[in-house]
C-alpha positions as a printed NumPy array, in Angstrom:
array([[ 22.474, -38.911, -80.322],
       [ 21.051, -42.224, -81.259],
       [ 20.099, -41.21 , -84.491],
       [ 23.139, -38.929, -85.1  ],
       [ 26.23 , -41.366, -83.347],
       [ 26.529, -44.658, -85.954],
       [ 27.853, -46.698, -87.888],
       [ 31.864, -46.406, -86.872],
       [ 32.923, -43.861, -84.407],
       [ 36.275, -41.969, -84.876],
       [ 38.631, -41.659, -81.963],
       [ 37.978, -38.073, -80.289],
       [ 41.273, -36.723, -81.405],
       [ 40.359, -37.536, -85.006],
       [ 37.9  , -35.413, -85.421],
       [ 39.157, -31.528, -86.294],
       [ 36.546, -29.786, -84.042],
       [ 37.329, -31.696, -80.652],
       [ 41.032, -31.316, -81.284],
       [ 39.935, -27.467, -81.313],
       [ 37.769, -27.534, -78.399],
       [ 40.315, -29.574, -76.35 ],
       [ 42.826, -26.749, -77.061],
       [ 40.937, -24.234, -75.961],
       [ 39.658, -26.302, -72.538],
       [ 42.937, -27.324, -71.493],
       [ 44.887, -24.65 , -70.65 ],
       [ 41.778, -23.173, -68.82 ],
       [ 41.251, -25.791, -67.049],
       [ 44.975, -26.243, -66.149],
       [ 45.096, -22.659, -64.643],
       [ 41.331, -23.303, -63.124],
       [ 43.167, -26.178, -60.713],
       [ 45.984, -24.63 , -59.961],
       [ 44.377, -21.716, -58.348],
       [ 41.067, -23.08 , -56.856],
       [ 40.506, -21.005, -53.935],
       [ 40.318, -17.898, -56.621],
       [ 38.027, -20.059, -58.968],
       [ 35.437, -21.087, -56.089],
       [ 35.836, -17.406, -54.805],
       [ 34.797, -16.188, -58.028],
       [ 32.295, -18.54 , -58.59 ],
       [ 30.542, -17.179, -55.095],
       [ 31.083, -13.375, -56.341],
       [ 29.003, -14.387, -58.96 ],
       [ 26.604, -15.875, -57.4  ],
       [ 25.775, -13.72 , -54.871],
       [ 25.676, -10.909, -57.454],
       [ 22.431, -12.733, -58.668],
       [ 20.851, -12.151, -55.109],
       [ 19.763,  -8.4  , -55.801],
       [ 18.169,  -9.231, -58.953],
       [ 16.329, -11.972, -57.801],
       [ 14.901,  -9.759, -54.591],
       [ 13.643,  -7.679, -56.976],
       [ 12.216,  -9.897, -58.793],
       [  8.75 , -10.052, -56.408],
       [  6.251, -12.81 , -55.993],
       [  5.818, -13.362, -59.633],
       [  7.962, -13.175, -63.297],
       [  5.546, -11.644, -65.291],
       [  4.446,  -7.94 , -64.844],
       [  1.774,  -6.556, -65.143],
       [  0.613,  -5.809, -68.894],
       [ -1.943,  -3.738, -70.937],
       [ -3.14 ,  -6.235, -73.522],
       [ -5.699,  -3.761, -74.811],
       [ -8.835,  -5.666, -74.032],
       [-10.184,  -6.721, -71.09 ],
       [-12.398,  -9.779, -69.999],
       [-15.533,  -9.54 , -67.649],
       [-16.117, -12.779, -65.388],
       [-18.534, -12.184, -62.535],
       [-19.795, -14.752, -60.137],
       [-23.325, -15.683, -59.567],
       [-24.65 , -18.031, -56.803],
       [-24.873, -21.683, -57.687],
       [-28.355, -22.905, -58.943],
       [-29.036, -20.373, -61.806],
       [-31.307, -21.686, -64.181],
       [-29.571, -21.155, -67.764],
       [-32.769, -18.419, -68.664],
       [-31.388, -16.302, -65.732],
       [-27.759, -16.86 , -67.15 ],
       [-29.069, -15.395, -70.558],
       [-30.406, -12.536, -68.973],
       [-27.7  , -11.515, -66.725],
       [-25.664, -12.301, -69.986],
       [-27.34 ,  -9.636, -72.296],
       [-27.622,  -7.65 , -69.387],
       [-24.485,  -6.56 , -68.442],
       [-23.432,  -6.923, -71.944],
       [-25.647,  -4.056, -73.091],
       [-24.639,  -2.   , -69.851],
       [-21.355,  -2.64 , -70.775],
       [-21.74 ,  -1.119, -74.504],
       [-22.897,   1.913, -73.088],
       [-19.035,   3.332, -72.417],
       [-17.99 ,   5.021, -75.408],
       [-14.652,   3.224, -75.377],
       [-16.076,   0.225, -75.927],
       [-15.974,  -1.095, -79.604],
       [-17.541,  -4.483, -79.489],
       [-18.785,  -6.715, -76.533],
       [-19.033, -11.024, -76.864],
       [-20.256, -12.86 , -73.891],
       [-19.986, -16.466, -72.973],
       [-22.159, -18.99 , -70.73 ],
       [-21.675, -22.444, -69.991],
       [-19.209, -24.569, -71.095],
       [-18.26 , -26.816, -74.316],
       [-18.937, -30.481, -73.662],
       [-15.817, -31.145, -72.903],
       [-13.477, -31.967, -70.009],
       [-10.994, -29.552, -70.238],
       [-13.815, -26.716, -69.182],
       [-15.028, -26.705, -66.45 ],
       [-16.949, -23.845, -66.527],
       [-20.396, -24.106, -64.318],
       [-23.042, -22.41 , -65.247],
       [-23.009, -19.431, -63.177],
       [-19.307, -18.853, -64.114],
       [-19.707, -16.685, -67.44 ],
       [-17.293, -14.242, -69.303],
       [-17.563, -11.365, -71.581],
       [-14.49 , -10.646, -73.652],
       [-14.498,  -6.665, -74.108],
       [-12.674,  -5.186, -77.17 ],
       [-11.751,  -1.102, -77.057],
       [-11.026,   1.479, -80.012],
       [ -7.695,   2.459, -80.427],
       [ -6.75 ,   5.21 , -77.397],
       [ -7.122,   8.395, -80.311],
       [-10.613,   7.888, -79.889],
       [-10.942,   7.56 , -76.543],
       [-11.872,  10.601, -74.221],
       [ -9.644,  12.716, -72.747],
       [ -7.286,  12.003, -70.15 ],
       [ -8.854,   8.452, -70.044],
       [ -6.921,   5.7  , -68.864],
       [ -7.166,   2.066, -68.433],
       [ -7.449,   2.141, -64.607],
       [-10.135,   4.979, -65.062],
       [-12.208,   3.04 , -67.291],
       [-12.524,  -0.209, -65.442],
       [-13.557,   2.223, -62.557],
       [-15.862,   3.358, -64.58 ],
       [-17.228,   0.127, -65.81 ],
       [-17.549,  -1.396, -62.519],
       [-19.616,   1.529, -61.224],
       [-21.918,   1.215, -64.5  ],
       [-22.557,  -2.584, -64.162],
       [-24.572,  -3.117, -60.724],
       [-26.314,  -6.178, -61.057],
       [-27.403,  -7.662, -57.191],
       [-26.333, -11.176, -57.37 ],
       [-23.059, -10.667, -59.256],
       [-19.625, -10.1  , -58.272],
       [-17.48 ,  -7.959, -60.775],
       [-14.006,  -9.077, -61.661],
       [-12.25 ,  -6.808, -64.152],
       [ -9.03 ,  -8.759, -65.625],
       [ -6.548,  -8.954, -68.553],
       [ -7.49 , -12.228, -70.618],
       [ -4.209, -13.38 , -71.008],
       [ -3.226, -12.984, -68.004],
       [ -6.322, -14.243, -66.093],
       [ -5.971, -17.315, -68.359],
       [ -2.185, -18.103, -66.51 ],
       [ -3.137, -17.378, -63.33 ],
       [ -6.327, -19.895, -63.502],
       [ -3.639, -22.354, -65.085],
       [ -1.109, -21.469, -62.099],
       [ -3.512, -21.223, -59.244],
       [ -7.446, -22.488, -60.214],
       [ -8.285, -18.803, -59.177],
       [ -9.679, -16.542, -61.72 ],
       [ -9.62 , -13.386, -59.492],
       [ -6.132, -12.124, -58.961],
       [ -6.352, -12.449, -55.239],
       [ -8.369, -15.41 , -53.657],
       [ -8.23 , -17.411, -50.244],
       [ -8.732, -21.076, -50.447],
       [-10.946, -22.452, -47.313],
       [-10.735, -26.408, -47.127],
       [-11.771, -28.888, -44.901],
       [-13.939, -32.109, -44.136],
       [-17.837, -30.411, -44.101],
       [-18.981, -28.274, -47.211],
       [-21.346, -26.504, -44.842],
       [-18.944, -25.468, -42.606],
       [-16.334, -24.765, -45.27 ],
       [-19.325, -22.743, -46.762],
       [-20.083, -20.855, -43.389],
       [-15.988, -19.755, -42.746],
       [-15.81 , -18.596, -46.61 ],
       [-19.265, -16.379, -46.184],
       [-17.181, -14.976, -43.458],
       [-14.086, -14.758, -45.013],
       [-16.051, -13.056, -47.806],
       [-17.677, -10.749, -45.572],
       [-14.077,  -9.57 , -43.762],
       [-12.333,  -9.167, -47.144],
       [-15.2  ,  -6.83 , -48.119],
       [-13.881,  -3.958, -45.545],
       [-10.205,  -4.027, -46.76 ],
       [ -9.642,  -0.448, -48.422],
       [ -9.059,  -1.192, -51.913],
       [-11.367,  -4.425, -52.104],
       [-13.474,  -3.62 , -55.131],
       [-15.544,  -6.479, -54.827],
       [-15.425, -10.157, -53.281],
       [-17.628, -13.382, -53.585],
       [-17.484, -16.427, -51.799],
       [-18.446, -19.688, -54.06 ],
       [-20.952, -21.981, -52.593],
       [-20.021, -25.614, -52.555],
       [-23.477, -26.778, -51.385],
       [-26.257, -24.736, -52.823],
       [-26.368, -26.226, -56.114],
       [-28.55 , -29.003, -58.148],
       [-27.299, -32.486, -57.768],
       [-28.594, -35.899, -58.685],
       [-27.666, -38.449, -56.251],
       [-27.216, -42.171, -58.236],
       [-27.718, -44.835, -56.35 ],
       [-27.094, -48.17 , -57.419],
       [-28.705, -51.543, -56.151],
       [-25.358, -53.449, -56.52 ],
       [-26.698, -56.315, -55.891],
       [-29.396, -56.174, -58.886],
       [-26.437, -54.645, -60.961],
       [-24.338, -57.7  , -60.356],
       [-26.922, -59.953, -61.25 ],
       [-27.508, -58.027, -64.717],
       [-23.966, -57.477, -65.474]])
């Protein structure tokens, strides 16, 4: 408006297209106040017309989708030396090529030097391209073949998670989860935060339908504690 509204301004009824408007307002608006109680009554029609739609809405706007490829992020336990995170890299990247669906396989571990990922190390992804479904076996299906790809890569120490990219990329930006369901422990000790997940992890393990679950470790990683002799640091400063 500030760039748009200058110099000087014509009066409202000068201008053609507000004289037009105005016409058309008016005479709503006339018959709008003369019969409120039928306006407002309306209005709630209306609005409570939106109320099935919206139940059926669910817990979330977008639906579930088949984006065609899928992405591969296990979990390891905290402390893996980047050699082991090679390893279990190429290893479940080869086991993963072994499905005949499977047209092309890039994995991914660490993280760019950079803040916006934060990525540790034991956190890695493979990306998983298909072939188009005429080449895939019969009466294959996407459901069947992530079944069948989390039966073919057992590797002890990692937990599978089988999920769209796109979509696991807005519910990490939504939630900080990247497995479609996840329970959040918090509190004051990291060792007892880590205890009550292990047994959180441990319950969640014996609900029917629970492919797989993992419980990160706060405390069983490598740290470097800095500490600083303030007093020599103010001296030096």
């Amino acid at each position: 408006m500030g760039y748009l509204i200058r110099g000087r301004i014509p009066k409202e009824q000068g201008n053609p297209i507000n004289r037009g408007l105005i016409a058309l307002y008016r005479p709503v608006l006339t018959r709008a106040l003369a019969y409120p109680k039928i306006v407002l009554g309306v209005a709630l029609l209306i609005l409570l017309a939106t109320a099935l739609p919206v139940m059926r809405i669910g817990g979330e706007f977008m639906p579930p989708l088949d984006e065609g490829d899928l992405l591969y992020m296990p979990s390891a336990l905290p402390g893996i030396s980047a050699g082991k995170v090679t390893e279990l890299l190429q290893r479940t990247n080869r086991l993963i090529k072994t499905v005949p669906e499977v047209a092309s396989v890039f994995g991914k571990a660490g993280r760019a030097e950079t803040a916006t990922d934060p990525a540790p190390l034991e956190m890695f992804e493979t990306t998983i391209q298909f072939k188009p479904r005429d080449q895939w076996r019969a009466d294959m299906t996407p459901d069947k073949l992530v079944q069948e790809l989390d039966g073919i890569v057992k590797v002890p120490g990692l937990s599978n998670i089988w999920v769209p990219p796109i979509r696991n990329r807005i519910d990490m930006l939504a939630t900080g989860i990247k497995s479609p369901v996840g329970v959040k422990v918090a509190g004051m000790d990291l060792h007892e935060v880590d205890r009550l997940a292990a047994a959180v992890e441990r319950v969640v393990k014996q609900v029917p339908g629970v492919t797989s679950a993992f419980a990160e470790r706060l405390s069983g990683g490598r740290y470097i504690d800095v500490k600083i002799d303030r007093d020599a640091a103010a001296r030096t400063a």
